[in-house]
C-alpha positions in Angstrom: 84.9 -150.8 122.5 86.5 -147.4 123.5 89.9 -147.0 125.2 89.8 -146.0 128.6 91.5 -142.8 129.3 94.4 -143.8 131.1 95.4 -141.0 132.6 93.9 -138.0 134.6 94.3 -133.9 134.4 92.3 -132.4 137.1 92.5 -128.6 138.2 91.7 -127.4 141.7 89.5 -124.4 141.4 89.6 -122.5 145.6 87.1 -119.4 146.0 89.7 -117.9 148.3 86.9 -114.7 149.0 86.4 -113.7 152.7 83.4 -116.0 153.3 86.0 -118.7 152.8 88.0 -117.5 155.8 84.9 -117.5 158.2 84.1 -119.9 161.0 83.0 -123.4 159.2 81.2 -124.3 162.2 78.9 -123.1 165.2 81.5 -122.6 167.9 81.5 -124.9 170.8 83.3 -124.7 173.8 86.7 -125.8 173.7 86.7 -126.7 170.3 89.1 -124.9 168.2 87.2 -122.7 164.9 88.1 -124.1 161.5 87.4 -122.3 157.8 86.3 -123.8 155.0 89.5 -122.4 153.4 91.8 -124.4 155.9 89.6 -127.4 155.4 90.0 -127.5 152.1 93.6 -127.2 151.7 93.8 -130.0 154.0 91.7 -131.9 152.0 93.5 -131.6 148.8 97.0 -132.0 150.8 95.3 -135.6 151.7 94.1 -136.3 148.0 97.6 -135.1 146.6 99.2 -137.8 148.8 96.9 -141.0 148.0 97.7 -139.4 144.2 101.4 -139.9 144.6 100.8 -143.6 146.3 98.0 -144.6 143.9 97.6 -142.7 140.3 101.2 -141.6 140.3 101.0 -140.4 136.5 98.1 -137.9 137.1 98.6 -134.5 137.1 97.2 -131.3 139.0 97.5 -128.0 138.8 96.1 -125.6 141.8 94.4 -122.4 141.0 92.7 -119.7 143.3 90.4 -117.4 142.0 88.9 -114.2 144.0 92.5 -112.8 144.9 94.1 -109.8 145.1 97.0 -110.5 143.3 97.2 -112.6 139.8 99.2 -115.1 138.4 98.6 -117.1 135.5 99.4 -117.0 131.6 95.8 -115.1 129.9 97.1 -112.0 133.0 93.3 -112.5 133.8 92.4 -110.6 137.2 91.6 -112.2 140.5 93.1 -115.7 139.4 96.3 -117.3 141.3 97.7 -120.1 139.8 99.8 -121.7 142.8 102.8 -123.5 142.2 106.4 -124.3 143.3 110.1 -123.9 141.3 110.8 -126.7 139.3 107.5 -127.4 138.3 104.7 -127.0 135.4 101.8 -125.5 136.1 99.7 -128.9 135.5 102.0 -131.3 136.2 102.3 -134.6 138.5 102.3 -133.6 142.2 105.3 -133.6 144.0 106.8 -133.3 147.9 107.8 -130.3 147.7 104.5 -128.8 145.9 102.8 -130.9 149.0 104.8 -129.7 151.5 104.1 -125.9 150.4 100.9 -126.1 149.8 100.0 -127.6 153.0 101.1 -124.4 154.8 99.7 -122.0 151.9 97.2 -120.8 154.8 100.1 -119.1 156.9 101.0 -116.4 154.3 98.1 -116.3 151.6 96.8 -112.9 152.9 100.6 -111.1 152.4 101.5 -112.5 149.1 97.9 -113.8 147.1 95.4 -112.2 149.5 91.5 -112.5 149.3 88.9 -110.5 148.2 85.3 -110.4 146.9 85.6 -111.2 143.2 82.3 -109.9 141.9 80.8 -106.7 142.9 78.0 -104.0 142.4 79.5 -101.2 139.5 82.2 -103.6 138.2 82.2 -105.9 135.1 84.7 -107.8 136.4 84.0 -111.5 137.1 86.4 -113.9 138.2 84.6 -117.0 138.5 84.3 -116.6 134.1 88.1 -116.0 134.6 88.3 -118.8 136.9 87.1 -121.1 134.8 88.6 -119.8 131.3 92.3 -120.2 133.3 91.4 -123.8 134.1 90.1 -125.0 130.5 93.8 -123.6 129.3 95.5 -125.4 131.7 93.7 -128.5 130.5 94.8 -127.7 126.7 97.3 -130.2 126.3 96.4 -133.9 125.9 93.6 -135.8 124.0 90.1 -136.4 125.9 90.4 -139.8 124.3 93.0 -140.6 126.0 93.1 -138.5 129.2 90.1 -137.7 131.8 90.1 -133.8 132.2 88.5 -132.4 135.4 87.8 -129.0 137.0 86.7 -129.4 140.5 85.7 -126.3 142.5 85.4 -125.7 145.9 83.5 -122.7 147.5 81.4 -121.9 150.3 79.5 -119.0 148.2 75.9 -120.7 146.5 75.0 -117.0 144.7 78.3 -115.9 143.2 76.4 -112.7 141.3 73.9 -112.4 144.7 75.7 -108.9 144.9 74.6 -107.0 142.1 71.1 -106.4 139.8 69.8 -106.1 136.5 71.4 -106.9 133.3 74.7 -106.8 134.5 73.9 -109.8 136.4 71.8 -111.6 133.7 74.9 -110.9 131.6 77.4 -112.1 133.3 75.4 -115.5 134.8 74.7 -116.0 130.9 78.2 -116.0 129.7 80.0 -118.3 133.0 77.3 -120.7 132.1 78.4 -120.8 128.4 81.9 -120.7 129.8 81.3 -123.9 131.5 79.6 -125.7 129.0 82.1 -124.5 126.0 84.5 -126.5 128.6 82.3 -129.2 128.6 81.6 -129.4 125.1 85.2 -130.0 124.6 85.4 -133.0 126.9 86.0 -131.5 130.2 84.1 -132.0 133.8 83.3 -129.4 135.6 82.7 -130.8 139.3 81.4 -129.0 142.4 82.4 -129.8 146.3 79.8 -127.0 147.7 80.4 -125.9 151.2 77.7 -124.9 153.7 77.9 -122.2 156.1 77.1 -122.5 160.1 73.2 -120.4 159.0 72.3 -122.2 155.9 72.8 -124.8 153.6 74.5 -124.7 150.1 71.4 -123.9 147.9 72.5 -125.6 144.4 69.5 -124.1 142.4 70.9 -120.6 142.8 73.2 -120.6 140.2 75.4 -124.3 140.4 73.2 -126.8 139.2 72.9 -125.0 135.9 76.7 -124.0 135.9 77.2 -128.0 135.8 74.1 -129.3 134.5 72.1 -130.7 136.8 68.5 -131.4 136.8 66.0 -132.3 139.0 66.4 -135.0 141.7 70.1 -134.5 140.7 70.3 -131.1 142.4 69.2 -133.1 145.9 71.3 -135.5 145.9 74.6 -133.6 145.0 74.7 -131.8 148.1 76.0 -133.7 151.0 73.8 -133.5 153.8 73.6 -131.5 156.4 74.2 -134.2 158.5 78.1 -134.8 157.5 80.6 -132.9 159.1 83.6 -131.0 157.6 86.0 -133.6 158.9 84.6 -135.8 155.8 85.4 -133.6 153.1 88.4 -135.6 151.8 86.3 -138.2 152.0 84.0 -136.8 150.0 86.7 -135.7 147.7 87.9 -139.3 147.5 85.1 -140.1 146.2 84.4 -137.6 143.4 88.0 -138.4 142.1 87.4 -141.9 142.2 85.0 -142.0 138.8 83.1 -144.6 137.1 85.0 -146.0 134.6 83.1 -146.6 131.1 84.0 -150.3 129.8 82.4 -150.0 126.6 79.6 -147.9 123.8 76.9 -149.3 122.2 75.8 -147.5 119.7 72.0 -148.4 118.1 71.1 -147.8 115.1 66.9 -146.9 114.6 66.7 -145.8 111.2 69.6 -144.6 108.8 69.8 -140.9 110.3 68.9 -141.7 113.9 71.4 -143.5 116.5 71.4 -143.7 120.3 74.7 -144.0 122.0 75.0 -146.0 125.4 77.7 -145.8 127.8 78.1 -148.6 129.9 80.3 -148.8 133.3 81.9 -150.8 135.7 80.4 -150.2 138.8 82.9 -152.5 140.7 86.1 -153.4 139.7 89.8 -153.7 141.1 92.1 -151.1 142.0 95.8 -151.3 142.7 98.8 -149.0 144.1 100.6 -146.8 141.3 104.2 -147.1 140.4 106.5 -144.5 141.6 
């Protein structure tokens, strides 16, 4: 019977490109326009909260990628990591880190600013940066003992839908392998996808590969188009709250061959953190 991790690292990874500063909805009268970009920093405002109430000894770190400016320890371009004084860069979540960050929107375009991160005649790519930042971030800790997460949140389905050729074969090859190094070494890389007013998020562009998704998989992981932006934390709610494995089984068919089953609790109790 395995431990269960008993804590939780999770990284907030925000496309902060121009798309994400677009209407999130077809406008209505009297009805005041929203991004996607505002909507998700409310969101995560919300989830940081319930995180101090109920898993009080998780910690977070919050990191933009597609910005003008840069900010984090590999000096990797168009990659923010936010932060306040007083604080590690993955660290528990605290009121002032809430209270800043809930009003990031007001000067983000002076001081981080926002920008298209992957463009025709450049090799740079900052989702690959995005995600290296994220997995060195999450360095510290055992995966036996701590659940490591990336979660990202864009509104953009074909990152490298802007250029051709091999450049683009290239770089889709080596964010893929990005991801799945991270996996390999026991992280989760997690998607909230984002629809825009004139389409849907189409996950077989590039996501469901970037994750690991297969088939009927790929369906289901996009919320319809049905639910509105105002359930996005609840939708995040529910991606942080995971399925907790119980125990492995491990069977043994011959002397070199073994299957390994997880099983999980699919209902169990919960109770408020202590501060």
């Amino acid at each position: 019977q395995e431990r269960e991790a008993n804590k939780e690292m999770v990284v907030y990874l925000i496309d902060a490109s121009p798309r994400m500063f677009t209407p999130a909805n077809a406008a209505k009268p009297d009805e005041k326009q929203e991004t996607h970009f505002h909507t998700i920093v409310n969101c995560i405002t919300q989830s940081l909260k319930m995180q101090i109430i109920g898993r009080s000894r998780d910690e977070v770190a919050i990191c933009f990628f597609n910005t003008k400016e840069k900010k984090n320890l590999q000096e990797l371009a168009g990659v923010y990591v936010y932060n306040v004084t007083e604080r590690e860069q993955l660290d528990r979540p605290d009121a002032r880190l809430i209270k800043e960050f809930s009003c990031v929107e007001d000067s983000f375009m002076n001081n981080i600013g926002s920008r298209y991160g992957i463009t025709s005649g450049s090799r740079e790519n900052t989702l690959y940066n995005a995600l290296w930042v994220a997995q060195a971030l999450l360095r510290k800790g055992s995966v036996k003992t701590v659940s490591k997460r990336i979660l990202i949140f864009t509104n953009e389905d074909d990152p490298f839908g802007g250029i051709t050729g091999a450049a683009k074969t290239d770089m889709i090859r080596t964010t893929i392998q990005r991801a799945k190094d991270a996996q390999d070494l026991g992280l989760s890389i997690e998607l909230l996808p984002l629809s825009r007013p004139d389409e849907d998020f189409n996950m077989s562009l590039f996501y469901a590969d970037l994750i690991g998704l297969e088939g009927d998989e790929v369906v289901q992981y996009v919320p319809s188009a049905g639910e509105k932006l105002e359930d996005m934390t609840d939708q995040l709610r529910k991606r942080m709250m995971k399925k907790r494995k119980v125990k492995t089984l491990s069977f043994a068919i011959t002397n070199d061959v073994c299957i390994e089953v997880n099983t999980y609790a699919l209902i169990r109790p919960t109770a408020p953190g202590m501060l």
